[in-house]
C-alpha positions as CSV (number, residue, x, y, z in Angstrom):
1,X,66.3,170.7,63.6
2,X,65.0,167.9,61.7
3,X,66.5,166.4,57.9
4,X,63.6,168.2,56.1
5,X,64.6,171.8,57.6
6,X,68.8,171.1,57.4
7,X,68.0,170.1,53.3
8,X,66.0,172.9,53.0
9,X,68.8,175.6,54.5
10,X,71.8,173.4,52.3
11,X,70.2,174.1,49.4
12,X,69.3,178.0,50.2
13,X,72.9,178.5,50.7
14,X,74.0,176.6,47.8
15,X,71.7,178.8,45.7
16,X,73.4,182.2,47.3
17,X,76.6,180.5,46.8
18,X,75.8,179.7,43.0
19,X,74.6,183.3,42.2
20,X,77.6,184.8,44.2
21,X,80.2,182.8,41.9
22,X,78.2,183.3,39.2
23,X,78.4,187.4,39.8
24,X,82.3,186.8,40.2
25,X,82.9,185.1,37.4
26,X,80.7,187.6,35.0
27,X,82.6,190.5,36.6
28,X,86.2,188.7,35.9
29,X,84.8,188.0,32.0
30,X,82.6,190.9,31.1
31,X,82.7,194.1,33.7
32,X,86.2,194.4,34.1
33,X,87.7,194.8,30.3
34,X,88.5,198.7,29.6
35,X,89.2,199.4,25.6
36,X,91.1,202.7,25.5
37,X,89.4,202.9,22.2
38,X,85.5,203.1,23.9
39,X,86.4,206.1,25.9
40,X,87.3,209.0,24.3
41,X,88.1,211.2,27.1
42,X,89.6,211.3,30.4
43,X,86.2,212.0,31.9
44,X,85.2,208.4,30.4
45,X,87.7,207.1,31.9
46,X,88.2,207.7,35.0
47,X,84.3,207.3,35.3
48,X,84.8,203.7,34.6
49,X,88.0,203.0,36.6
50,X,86.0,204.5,39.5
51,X,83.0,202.3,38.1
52,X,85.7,199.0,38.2
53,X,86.8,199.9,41.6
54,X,83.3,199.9,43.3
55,X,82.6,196.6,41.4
56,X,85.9,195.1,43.0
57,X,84.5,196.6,46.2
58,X,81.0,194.9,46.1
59,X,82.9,192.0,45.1
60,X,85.1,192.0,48.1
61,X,82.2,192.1,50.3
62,X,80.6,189.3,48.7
63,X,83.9,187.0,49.1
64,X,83.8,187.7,52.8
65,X,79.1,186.7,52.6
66,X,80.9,184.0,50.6
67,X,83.5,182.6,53.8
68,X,80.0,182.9,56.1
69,X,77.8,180.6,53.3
70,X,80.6,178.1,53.1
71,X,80.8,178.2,57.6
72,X,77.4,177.2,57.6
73,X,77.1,174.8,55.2
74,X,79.8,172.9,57.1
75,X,77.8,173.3,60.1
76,X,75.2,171.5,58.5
77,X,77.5,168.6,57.6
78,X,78.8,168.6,61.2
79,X,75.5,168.9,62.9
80,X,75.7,172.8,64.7
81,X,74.0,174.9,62.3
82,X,71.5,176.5,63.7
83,X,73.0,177.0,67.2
84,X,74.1,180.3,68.6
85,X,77.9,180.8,68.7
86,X,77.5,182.9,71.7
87,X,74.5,181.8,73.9
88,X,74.4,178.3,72.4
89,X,70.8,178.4,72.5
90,X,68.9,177.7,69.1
91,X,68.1,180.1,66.7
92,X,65.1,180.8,65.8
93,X,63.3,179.3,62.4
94,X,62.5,182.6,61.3
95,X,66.0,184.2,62.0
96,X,67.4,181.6,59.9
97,X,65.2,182.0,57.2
98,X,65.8,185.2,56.3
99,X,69.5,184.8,56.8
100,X,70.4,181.1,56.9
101,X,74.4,182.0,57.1
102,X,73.9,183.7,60.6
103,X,76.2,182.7,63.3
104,X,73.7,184.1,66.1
105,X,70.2,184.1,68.0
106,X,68.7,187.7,67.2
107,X,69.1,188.6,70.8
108,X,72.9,188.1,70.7
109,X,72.7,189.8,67.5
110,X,71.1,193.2,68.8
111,X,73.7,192.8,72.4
112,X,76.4,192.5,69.6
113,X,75.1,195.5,67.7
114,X,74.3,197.6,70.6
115,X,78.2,197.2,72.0
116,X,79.3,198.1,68.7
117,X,77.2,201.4,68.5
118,X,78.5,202.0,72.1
119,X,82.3,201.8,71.3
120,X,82.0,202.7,67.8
């Protein structure tokens, strides 16, 4: 993979990065203050507590798309990105634009898939 492709995937990540802390820190500041005082029923509130809990959820998954940016963009400091961690082979172009923190080729992906479905 040449310097022009590696810059180009840095600074795809960094963007996903940027927006993901950028959601985080909005839903620290803004989503997650509940005033008594705006709800004026039980109903109301336990709507939004359930609303606050699946924001914490969405949150949580995004910490863990979060740990997978950061892997690659080390792996494009160290020089691997782009390589399968399975087969080792490269990963396609195409693969890698359309989700440039993947860890593997699309044909260890679907293997990887399909023993999952198998074993639930």
């Amino acid at each position: 993979m040449n310097k022009a492709q590696l810059k180009k995937f840095k600074t795809l990540l960094e963007t996903k990065r940027d927006e993901i802390v950028k959601k985080a820190k909005q839903t620290l500041t803004e989503d997650m203050m509940l005033d008594a005082n705006d709800l004026p029923d039980e109903m109301d509130l336990a709507s939004s507590e359930y609303l606050q809990s699946f924001t914490f959820r969405l949150r949580g998954r995004e910490k863990s798309f979060l740990d997978k940016i950061q892997k690659a963009l080390v792996k494009i400091e160290d020089g691997s990105f782009g390589k399968c961690e399975e087969c080792e082979e490269e990963i396609s172009a195409k693969r890698l634009e359309a989700r440039p923190e993947t860890t593997l080729c699309i044909r260890c992906k679907e293997d990887q898939e399909r023993v999952e479905k198998d074993y639930g």
